[in-house]
C-alpha positions as CSV (number, residue, x, y, z in Angstrom):
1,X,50.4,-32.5,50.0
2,X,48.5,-31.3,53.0
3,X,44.9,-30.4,53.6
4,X,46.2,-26.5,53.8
5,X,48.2,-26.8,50.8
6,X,45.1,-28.5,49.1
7,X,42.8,-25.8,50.3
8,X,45.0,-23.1,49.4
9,X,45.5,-24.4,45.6
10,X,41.6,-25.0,45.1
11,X,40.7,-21.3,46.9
12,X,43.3,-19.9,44.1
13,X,41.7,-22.2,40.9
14,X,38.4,-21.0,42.0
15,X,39.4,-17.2,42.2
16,X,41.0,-17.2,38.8
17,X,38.1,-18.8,37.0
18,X,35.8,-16.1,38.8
19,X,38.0,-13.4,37.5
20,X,38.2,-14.8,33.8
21,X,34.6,-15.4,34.1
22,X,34.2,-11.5,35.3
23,X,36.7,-10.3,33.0
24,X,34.5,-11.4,29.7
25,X,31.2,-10.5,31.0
26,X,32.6,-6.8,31.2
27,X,34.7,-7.5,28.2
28,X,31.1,-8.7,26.1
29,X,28.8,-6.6,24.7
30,X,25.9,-5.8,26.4
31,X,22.6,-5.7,24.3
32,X,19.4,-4.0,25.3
33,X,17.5,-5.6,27.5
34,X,14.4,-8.0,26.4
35,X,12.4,-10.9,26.9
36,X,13.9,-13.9,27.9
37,X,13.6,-16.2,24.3
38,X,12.3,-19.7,24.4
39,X,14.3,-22.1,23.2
40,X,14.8,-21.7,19.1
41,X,11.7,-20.1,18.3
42,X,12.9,-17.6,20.8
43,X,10.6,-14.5,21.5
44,X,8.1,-15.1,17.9
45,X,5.0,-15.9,20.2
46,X,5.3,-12.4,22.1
47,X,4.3,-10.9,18.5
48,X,0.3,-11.7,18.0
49,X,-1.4,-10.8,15.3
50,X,-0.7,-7.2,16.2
51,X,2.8,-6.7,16.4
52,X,2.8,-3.4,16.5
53,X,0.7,-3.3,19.7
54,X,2.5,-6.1,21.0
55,X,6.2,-4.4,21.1
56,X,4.9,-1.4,22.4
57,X,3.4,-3.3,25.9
58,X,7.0,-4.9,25.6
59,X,8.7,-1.4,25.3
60,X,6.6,-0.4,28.5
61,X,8.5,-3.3,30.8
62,X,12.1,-3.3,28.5
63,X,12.1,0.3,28.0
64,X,13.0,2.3,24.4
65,X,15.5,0.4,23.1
66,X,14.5,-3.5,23.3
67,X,16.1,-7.0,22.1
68,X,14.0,-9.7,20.5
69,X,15.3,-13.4,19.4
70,X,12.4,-13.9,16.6
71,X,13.9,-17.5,15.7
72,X,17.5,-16.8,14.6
73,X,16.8,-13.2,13.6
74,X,18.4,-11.0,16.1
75,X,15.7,-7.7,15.9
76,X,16.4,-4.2,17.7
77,X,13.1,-2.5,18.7
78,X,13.1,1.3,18.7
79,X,10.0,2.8,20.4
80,X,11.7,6.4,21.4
81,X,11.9,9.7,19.2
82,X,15.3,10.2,20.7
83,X,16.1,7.0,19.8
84,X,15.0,7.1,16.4
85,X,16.4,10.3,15.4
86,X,19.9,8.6,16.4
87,X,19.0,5.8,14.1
88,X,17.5,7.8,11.2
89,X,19.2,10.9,11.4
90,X,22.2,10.6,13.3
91,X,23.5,7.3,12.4
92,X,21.5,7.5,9.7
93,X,24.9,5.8,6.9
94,X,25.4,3.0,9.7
95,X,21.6,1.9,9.8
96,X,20.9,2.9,5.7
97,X,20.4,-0.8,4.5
98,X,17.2,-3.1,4.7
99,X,16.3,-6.0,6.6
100,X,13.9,-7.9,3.5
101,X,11.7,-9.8,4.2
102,X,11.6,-13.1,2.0
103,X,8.6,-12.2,0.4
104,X,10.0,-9.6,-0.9
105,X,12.6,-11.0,-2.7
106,X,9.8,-12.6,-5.3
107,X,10.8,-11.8,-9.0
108,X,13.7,-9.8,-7.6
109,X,11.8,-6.8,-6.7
110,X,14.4,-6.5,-3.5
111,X,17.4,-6.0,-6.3
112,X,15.2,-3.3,-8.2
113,X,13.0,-1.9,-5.9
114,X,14.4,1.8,-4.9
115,X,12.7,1.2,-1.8
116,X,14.4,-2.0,-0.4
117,X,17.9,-1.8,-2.2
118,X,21.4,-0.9,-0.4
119,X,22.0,3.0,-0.7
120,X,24.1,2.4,-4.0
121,X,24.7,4.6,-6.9
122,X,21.9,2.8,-8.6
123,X,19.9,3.7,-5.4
124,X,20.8,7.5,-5.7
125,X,19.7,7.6,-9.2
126,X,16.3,6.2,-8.9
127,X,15.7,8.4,-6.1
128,X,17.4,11.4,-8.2
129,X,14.8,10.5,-10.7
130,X,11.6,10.6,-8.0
131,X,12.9,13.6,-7.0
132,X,12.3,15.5,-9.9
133,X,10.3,13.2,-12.1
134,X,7.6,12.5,-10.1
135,X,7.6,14.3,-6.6
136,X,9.2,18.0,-7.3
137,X,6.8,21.1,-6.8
138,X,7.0,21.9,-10.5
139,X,5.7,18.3,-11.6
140,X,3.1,18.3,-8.8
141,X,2.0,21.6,-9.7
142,X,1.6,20.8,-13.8
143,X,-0.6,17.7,-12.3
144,X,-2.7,19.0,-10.0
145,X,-5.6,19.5,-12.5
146,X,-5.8,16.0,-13.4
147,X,-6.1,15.4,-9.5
148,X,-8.7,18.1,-8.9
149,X,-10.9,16.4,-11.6
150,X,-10.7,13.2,-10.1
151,X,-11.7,14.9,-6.5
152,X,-14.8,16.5,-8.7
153,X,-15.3,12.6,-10.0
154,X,-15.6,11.7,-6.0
155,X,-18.3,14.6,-5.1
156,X,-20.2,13.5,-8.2
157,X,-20.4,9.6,-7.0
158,X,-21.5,10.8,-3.4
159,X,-24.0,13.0,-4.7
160,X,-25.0,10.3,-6.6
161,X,-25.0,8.2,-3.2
162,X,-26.5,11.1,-1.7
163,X,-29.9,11.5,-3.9
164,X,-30.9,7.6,-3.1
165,X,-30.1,8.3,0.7
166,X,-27.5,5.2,0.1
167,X,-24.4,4.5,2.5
168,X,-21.4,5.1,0.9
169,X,-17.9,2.7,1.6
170,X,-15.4,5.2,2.9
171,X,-12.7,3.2,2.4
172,X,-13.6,1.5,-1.0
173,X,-14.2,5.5,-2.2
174,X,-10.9,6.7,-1.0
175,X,-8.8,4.0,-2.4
176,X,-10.7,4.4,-6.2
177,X,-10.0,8.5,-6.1
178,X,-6.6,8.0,-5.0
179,X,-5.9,4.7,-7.5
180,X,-7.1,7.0,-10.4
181,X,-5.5,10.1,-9.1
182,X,-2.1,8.0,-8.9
183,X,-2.8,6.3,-12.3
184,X,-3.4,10.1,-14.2
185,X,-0.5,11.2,-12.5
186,X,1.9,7.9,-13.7
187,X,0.1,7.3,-17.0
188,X,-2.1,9.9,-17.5
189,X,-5.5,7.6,-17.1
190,X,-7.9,6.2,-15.2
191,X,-8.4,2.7,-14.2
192,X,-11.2,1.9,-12.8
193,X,-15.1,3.6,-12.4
194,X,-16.6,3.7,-8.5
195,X,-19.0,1.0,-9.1
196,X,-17.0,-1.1,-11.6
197,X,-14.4,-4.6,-10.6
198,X,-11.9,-2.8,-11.7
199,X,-11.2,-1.1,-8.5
200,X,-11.9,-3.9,-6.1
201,X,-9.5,-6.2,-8.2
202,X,-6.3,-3.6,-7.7
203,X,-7.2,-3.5,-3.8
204,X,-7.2,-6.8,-3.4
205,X,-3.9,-7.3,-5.5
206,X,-2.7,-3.8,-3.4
207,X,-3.8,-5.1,0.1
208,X,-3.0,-8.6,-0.8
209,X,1.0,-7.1,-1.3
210,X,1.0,-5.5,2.0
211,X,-0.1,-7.7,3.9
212,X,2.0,-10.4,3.1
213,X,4.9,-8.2,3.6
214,X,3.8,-7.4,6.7
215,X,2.3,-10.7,8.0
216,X,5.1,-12.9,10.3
217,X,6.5,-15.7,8.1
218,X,8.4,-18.3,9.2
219,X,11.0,-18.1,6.5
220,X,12.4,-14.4,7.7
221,X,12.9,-16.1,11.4
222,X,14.0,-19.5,9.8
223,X,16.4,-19.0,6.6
224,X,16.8,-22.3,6.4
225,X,13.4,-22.9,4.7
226,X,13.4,-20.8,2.6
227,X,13.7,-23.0,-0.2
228,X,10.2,-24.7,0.8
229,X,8.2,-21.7,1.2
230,X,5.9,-23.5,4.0
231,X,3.7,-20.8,4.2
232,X,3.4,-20.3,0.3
233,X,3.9,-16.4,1.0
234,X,6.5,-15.9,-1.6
235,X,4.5,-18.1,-4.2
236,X,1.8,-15.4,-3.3
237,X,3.4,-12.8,-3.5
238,X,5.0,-13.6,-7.1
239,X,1.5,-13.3,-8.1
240,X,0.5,-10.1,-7.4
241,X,3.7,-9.0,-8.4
242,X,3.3,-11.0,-11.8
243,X,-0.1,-8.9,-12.2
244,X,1.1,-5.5,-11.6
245,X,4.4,-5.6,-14.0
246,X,2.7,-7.4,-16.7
247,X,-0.2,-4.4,-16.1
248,X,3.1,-1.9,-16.4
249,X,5.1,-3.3,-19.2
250,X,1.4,-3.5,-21.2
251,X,1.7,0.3,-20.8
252,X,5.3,0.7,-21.2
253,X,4.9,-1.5,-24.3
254,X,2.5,0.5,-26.0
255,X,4.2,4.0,-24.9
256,X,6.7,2.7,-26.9
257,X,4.7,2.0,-30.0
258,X,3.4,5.3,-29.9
259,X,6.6,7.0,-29.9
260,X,8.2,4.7,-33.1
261,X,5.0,5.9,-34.9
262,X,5.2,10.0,-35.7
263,X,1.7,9.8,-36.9
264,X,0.2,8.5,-33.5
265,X,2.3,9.5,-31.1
266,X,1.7,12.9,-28.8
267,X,3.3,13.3,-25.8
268,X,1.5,12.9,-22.4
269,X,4.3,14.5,-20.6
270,X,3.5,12.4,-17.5
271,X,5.6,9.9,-15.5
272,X,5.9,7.0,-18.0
273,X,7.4,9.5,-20.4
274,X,10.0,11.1,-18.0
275,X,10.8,7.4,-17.2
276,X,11.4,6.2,-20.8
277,X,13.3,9.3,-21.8
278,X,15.4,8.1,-18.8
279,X,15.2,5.0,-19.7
280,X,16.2,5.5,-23.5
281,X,19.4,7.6,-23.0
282,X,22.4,6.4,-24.4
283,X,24.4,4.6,-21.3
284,X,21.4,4.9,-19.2
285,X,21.9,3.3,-15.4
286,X,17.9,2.9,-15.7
287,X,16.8,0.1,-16.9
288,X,13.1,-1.4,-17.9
289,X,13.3,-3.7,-15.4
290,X,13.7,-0.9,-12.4
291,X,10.9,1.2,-14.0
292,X,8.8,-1.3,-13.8
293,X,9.7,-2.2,-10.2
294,X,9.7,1.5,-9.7
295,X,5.9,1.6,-10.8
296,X,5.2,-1.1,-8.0
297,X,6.3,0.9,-5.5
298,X,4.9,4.4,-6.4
299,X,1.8,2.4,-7.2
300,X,1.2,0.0,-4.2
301,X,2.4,2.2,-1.5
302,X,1.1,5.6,-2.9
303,X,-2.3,3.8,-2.9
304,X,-3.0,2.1,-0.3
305,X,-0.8,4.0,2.8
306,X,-2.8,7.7,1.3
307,X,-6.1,6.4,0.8
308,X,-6.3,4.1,4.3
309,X,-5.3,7.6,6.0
310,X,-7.9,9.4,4.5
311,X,-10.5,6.1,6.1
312,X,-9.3,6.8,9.2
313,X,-9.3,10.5,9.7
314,X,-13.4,10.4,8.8
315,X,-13.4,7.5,11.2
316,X,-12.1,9.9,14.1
317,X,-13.5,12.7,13.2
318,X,-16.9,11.0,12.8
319,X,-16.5,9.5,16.4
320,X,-15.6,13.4,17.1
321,X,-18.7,15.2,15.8
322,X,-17.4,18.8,17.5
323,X,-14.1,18.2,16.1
324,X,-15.9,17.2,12.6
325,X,-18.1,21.1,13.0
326,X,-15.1,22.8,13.6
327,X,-13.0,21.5,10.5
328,X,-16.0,22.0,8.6
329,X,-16.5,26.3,9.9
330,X,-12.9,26.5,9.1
331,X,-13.3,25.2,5.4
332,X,-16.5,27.3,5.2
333,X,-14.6,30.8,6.2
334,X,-12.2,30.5,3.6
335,X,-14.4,29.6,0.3
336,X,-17.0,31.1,-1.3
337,X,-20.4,29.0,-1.6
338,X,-20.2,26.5,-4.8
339,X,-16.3,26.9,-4.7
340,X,-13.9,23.7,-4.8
341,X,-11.5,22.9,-2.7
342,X,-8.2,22.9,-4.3
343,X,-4.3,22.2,-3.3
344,X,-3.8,25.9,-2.8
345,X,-6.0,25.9,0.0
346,X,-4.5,23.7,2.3
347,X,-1.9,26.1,3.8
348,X,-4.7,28.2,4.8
349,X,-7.2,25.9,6.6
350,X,-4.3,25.1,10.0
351,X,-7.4,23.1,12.0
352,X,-7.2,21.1,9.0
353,X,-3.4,20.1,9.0
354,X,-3.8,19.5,12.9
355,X,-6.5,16.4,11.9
356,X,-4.0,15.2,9.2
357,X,-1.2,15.0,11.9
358,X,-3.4,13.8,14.6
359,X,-4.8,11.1,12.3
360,X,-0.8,10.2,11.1
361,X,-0.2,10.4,15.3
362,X,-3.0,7.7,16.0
363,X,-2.9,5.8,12.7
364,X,0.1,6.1,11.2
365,X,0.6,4.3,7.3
366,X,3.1,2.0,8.2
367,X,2.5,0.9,12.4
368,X,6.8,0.0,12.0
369,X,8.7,2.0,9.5
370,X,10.7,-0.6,6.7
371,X,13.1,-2.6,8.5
372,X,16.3,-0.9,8.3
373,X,20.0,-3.4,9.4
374,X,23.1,-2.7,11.2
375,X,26.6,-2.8,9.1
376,X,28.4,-3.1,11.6
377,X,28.6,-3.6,15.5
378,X,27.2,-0.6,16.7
379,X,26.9,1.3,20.5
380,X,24.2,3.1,20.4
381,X,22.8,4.9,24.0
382,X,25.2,2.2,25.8
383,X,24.2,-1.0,24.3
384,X,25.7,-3.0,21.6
385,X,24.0,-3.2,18.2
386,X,25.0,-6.1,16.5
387,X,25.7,-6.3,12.8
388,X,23.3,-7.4,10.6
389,X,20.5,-7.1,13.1
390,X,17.0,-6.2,12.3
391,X,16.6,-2.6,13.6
392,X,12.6,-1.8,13.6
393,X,11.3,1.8,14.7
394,X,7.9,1.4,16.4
395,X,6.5,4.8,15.3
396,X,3.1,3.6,16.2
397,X,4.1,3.0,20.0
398,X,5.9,7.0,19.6
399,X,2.8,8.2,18.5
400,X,0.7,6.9,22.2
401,X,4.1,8.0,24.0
402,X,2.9,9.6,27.1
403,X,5.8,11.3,27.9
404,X,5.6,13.6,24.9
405,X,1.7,13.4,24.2
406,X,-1.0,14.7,26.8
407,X,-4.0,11.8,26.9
408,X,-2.1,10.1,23.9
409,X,-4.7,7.6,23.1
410,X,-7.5,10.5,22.8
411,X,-8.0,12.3,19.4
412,X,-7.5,15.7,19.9
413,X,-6.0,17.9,17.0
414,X,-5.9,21.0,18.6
415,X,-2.7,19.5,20.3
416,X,-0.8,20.6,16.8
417,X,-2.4,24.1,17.4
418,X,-0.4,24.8,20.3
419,X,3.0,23.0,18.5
420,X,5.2,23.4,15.1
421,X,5.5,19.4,15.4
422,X,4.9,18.4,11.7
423,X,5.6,15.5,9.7
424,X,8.0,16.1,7.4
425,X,11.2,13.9,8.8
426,X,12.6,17.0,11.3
427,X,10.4,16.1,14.1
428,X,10.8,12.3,15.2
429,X,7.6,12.7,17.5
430,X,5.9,12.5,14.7
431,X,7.5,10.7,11.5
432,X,4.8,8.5,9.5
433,X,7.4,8.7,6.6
434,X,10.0,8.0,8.2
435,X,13.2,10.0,8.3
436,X,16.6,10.7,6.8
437,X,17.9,9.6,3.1
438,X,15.0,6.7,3.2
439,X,12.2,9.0,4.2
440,X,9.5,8.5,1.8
441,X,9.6,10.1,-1.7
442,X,6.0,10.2,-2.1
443,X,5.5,12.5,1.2
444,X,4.8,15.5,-1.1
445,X,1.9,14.0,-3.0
446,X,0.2,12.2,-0.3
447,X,0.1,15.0,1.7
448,X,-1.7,17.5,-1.1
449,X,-3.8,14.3,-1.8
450,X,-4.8,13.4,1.5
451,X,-5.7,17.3,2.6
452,X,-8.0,18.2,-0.5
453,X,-9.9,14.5,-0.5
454,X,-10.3,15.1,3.3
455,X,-11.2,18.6,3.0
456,X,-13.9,18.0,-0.2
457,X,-15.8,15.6,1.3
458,X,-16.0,17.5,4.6
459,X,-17.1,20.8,3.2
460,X,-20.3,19.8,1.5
461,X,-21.7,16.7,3.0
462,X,-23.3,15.9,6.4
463,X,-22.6,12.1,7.6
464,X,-24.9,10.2,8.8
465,X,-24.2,6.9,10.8
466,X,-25.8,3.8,9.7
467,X,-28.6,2.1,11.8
468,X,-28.3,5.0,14.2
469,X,-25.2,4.0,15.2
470,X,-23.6,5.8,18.1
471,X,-20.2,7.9,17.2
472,X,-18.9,6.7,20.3
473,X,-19.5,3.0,19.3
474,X,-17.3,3.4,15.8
475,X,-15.3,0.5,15.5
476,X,-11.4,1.5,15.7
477,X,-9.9,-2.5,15.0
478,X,-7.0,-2.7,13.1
479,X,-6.0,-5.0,10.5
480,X,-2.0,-5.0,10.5
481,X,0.2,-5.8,7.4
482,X,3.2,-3.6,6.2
483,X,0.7,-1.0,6.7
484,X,-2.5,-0.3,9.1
485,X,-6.0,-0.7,8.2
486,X,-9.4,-0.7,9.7
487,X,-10.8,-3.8,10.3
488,X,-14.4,-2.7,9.4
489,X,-15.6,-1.0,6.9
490,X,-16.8,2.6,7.6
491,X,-20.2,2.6,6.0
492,X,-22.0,6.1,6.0
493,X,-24.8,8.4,4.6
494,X,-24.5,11.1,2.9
495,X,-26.5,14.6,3.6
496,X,-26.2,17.9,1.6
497,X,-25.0,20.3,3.8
């Protein structure tokens, strides 16, 4: 064989492989683009301790839609509102299931829990049952009194705080009218007193829930070791479950006991009923088990995502003392001196709802809504999805989107003056709930709870800063789990106005 024959032979070998080669790179999928992952623990050190803020400086350099390796755990980070309304609304069936995270799989709350199972008949029925158990106008309309008395229970601890000139624990005051509000509302009773344990021991089991479902754990990027628990997350996390449904089956328990005796027993006509005549029908798909799994959701995640918002909208409005005098004026016009603020007001004070969405804009409850999974290999705005990725929707980064907000990092309400942008799952600039069949059931009640607490504590008290702090000087830290808090407590005196 000659040199030219030779030459001719290898030109042609090498031509073919560079085809072939060429051929499957346009024949492969091609994912969104991302940082390049380290070797097996692939991108997991890009996250901090404030993921949330973390993937949103990645979204700046990948763009919208964004790969990350976390170990094995393929994740798809959304941080457009275009992009999420194709995955919530859209695509909604195709991206319908959860990505759970291990802790969440203690006691099988993930095969119970109507907020992390598949979209399964069992699914539709629990949320069937929210629907018009707990969240529908009519039941949150016959419950409003009990909600109103507990508001009245707040103004009478700050004027309490007020007359010894003492500083009163936002936060900590928040969580203990919305934990009683919740627990009237469910059981029709209160369970704890503003200066009792009581309340500090359900925040820390509440906080304690969220934050391990929210904190990285090297079981969800490592499967593998899941049987060791390395961290000790799900061992933790079994406890404060443990507490809460033997809490919840104490009540069911004695519901029940009530309603065998005729001489004791007098309806309450609250949630635990509608749930055990639900529960007590003949063929029933509702089992104890999911009502008390239920409770753990309404309970943790009504709590502490409604009464953290409340924390920080006082925080910004406090660092916003013209903002804080014009929400005030605008309660003032509307009621008559000595009057209460009640749920019926809300719809008339629009300054007001512009805080509340501003506040949900900055701060929203959860920085990245629940984890939602691809079913399948999906395309989706010309990249490949892959099945059984983690798809996370970085509402946080939306809500500091410069492209849709003016000066997104400044507090300024009377942007939602000049808008119809509101927060009920239509608009995906703003979607603290989420959106589409997994929006949040409890939307309804947080909203009326969040408003009148807000609005109450506004209208008749002055706020003074402690130490003569500066507004400006407020601190903003964050403290990130499933959902956001402030890192310090806001402390502050109250003055009758």
């Amino acid at each position: 064989m000659d040199y030219l024959t030779l030459l001719v032979i290898t030109v042609a070998w090498i031509s073919i492989h560079a085809l072939i080669s060429i051929f499957k790179t346009l024949k492969s999928p091609k994912y969104p683009p991302g940082p390049r992952p380290f070797p097996i623990i692939g991108s997991i050190l890009e996250l901090g301790n404030q993921p949330h803020q973390a993937l949103a400086k990645l979204s700046q350099i990948y763009g919208p839609i964004m790969t990350l390796m976390l170990g094995s755990t393929t994740t798809i980070v959304i941080s457009s509102a275009k992009l999420a309304k194709e995955v919530l609304q859209k695509h909604d069936q195709i991206f319908a299931n959860r990505t759970v995270p291990d802790t969440l799989q203690a006691l099988d709350h993930h095969m119970l829990s109507m907020a992390w199972i598949p979209p399964s008949a069992q699914w539709r029925n629990l949320r069937r049952a929210c629907a018009i158990k707990v969240f529908s106008s009519l039941q949150l309309d016959s419950t409003k009194v009990l909600r109103q008395k507990k508001v009245q229970d707040l103004m009478d601890y700050v004027k309490e705080k007020c007359s010894k000139s003492e500083a009163l624990d936002i936060g900590d005051a928040s969580f203990t009218t919305v934990l009683n509000s919740i627990s009237n509302t469910l059981f029709s009773m209160d369970l704890a007193h503003y200066t009792s344990d009581k309340s500090r021991e359900f925040k820390d089991i509440i906080w304690g829930i969220m934050e391990e479902a929210g904190r990285p754990n090297v079981v969800d990027f490592f499967p593998i070791f899941r049987l060791l628990d390395p961290q000790g997350a799900r061992r933790r996390m079994t406890g404060y479950f443990g507490k809460l449904i033997a809490f919840f089956d104490g009540l069911i328990e004695e519901r029940l006991r009530l309603r065998a005796s005729q001489n004791e027993f007098k309806a309450c006509n609250d949630v635990l009923d509608s749930m055990l005549e639900l529960m007590l029908e003949d063929n029933s798909q509702v089992t104890r088990p999911h009502v008390l799994h239920l409770f753990i959701d309404l309970f943790v995640a009504g709590i502490d995502t409604t009464s953290s918002s409340i924390e920080w909208a006082m925080t910004e409005l406090l660092r916003n003392p013209k903002k804080l005098d014009k929400v005030r004026k605008e309660i003032q016009q509307i009621l008559v001196k000595g009057q209460h603020i009640e749920e019926s007001h809300i719809s008339k004070l629009p300054y007001l709802q512009s805080v509340v969405k501003e506040t949900f804009r900055l701060h929203p409850p959860l920085p990245t809504l629940l984890p939602r999974k691809s079913e399948v290999d999906f395309e989706l705005c010309g990249f490949m999805v892959p099945k059984s990725a983690q798809i996370l929707v970085n509402i946080w980064a939306m809500g500091r989107d410069s492209s849709i907000w003016t000066n997104p990092d400044q507090f300024r309400p009377e942007r939602f003056l000049e808008s119809d942008i509101d927060f009920k799952g239509q608009d995906f600039e703003l979607i603290p709930f989420g959106a589409g069949r997994r929006i949040c059931p409890g939307l309804p009640l947080a909203s009326r709870t969040i408003h009148v607490v807000l609005a109450s504590l506004l209208y008749n008290y002055d706020w003074k800063l402690m130490d003569g702090q500066r507004p400006e000087y407020i601190d903003t830290s964050e403290n990130y789990g499933i959902s956001l808090h402030k890192a310090q407590s806001l402390l502050v005196i109250p003055i009758q106005a």
